[in-house]
N, C-alpha and C positions, 0 to 999 in steps of 0.2 A: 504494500500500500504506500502509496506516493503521496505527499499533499503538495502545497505549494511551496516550492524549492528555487531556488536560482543556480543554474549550475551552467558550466563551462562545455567545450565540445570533449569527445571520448571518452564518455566517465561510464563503467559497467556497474548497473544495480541488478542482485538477484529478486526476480520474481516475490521470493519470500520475504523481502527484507521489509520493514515498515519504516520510511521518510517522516518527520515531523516539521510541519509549517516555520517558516521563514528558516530554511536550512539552505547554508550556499554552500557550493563543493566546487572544487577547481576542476583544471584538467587532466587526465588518464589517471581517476581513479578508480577503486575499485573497493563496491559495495559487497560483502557475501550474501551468501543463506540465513535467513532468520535474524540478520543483523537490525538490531534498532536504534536507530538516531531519533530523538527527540530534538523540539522545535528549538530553534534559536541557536543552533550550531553551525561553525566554521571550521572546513576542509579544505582543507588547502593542496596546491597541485600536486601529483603523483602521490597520492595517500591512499593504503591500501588498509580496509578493516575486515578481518576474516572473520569466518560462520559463528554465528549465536552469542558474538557481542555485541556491548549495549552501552551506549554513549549518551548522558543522559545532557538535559538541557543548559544553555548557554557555554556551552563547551568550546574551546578553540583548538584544533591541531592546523598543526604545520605544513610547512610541504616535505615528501616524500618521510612522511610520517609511518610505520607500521606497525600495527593494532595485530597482534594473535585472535585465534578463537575462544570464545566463552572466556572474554573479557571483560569487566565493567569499570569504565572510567567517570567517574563520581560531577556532579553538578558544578559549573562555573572553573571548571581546572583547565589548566593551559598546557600544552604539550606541544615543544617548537620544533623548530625543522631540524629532521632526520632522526627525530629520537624512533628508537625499536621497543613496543613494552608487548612480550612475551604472549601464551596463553594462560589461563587458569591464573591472570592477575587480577588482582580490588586495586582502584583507584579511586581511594574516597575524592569526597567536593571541596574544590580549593584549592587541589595540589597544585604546583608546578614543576615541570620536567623541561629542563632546558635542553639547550640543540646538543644533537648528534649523543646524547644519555643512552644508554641501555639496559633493560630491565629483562632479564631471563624470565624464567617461567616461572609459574607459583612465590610472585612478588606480593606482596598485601604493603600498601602506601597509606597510614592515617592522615585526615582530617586536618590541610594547611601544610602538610611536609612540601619544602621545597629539596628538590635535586637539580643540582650544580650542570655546567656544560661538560660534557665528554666522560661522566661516571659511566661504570659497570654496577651495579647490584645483581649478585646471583650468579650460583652456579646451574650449567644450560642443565643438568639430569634435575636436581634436587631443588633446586629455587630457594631463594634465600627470603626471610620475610623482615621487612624491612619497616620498625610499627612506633606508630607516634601513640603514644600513652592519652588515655581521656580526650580520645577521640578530637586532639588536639585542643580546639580552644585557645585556653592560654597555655597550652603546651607544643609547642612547636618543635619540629626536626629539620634542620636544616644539614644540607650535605653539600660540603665546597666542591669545587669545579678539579674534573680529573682525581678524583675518589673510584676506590675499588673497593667492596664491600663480597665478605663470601657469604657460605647457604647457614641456616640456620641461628643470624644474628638478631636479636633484637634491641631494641634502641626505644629508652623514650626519655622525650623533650630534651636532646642531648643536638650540641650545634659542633660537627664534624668541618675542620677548616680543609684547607685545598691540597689535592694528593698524599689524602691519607688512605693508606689499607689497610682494612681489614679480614682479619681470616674466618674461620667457621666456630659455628657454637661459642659465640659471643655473646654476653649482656652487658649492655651501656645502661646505666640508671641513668633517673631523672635529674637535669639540672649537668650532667655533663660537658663538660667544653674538653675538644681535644683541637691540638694545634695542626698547623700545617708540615706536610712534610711526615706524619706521624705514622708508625706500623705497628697495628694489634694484632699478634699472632691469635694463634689457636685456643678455645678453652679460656678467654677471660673475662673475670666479673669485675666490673667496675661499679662502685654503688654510688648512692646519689651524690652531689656536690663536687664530685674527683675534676680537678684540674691539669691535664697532659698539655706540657710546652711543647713548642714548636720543636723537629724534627728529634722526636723522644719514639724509642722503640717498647714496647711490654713483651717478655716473651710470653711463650704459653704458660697455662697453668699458676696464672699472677691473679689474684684478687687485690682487688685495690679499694681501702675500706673510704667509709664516709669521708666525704670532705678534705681526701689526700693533695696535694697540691705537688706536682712533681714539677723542678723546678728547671729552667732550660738548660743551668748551671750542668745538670747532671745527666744529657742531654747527648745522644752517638751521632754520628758523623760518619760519612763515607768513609774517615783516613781510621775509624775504631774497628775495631773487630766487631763481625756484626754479630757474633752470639755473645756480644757482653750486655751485662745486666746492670744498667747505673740508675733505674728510675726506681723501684721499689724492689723488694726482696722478694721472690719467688714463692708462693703459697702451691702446694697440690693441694689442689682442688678437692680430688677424692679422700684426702686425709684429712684435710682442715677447715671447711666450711659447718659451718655449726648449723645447726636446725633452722636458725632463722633465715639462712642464706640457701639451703635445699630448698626453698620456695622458687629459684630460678630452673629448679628440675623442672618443676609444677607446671611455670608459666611456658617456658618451649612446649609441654607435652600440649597446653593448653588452646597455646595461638598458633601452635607450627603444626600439630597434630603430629609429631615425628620424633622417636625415641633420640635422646641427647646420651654421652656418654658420661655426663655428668650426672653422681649420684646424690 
């Protein structure tokens, strides 16, 4: 079903997809099966949305933009040119996804997260879920520009500065700042308030408590060896987190729906 559209020349809509009024689309894009655009969205040229996603109202992408299938991209969010977000991803209302971003598969974006130009989030088998706490509000995620993020991280209202990485089975608590230049390995918790200076590494298996402040002072560099530990002392995980900190078992099984190695 089609309503009134304004669109460009070459653009393919499947039969089944449903259009909503005052939607513009550029040129050679390409609508799928069952895909639904609500009214008041902007398509921009070469943008392709695959089967049985759903793009809800006042939405903007880009050009040569590509949507997966059974994906939902959330109310009023902006998604700019060339970004790639996967299948089987939530993209709540409000997000922003700057140019050339990409988003693997089974990505979940809360409520006002913005993503930086030229990130990764997610690994392409496992998909990494990527989650703004309380539905954002006055909690926001921001992720700097040229950020790499792995599968099974979560993150909330924590503002990641520009080309930092991180690795898998990660928690960023709320109220996080991590600087530029920064690498979270494997396996680490950070809890609320922790401050990571600029080009500061954590190896795996570090819990990093309330309100830690690691200082740039203490800070690795290309000329360090990179398996030195100067920002906080190495915690296992599976020996030393206390009852109150097994709640991050909880919350992966809860929002990821995916066994973590952390007990």
């Amino acid at each position: 079903m089609i309503n009134s559209i304004s669109c460009d020349k070459n653009i393919t809509i499947s039969k089944t997809a449903k259009i909503g009024e005052n939607v513009t689309i550029g040129t050679d894009c390409v609508i799928g099966d069952n895909v639904v655009v609500e009214p008041n969205v902007t398509i921009g040229n070469r943008t392709s949305i695959d089967r049985g996603s759903k793009i809800e109202g006042g939405c903007v992408l880009g050009e040569n933009v590509v949507i997966g299938h059974d994906t939902f991209v959330g109310a009023g969010s902006n998604i700019e040119d060339g970004v790639t977000v996967g299948s089987h991803c939530e993209i709540s209302y409000g997000v922003v996804i700057k140019t050339r971003a990409q988003l693997n598969n089974k990505i979940y974006l809360g409520v006002g997260v913005t993503v930086g130009n030229d990130c990764t989030l997610g690994d392409t088998d496992t998909g990494m879920y990527y989650y703004n706490y309380m539905n954002g509000y006055d909690y926001l995620v921001m992720l700097g520009d040229h950020s790499k993020l792995g599968s099974m991280v979560y993150i909330s209202n924590a503002r990641l500065g520009t080309r930092v990485v991180v690795g898998g089975e990660v928690c960023i608590g709320k109220d996080v700042s991590i600087g530029d230049n920064c690498r979270i390995d494997n396996l680490v918790v950070m809890a609320g308030d922790a401050i990571i200076g600029h080009n500061t590494r954590v190896t795996s298996e570090t819990y990093i408590p309330d309100g830690v402040k690691v200082n740039r002072a203490l800070c690795w560099g290309d000329t360090v060896d990179p398996t030195h530990t100067c920002s906080v002392t190495p915690y296992n995980i599976n020996k030393h987190l206390t009852p109150k900190y097994n709640i991050v078992n909880r919350l992966f099984k809860r929002l990821i729906g995916y066994p973590t190695t952390i007990k």
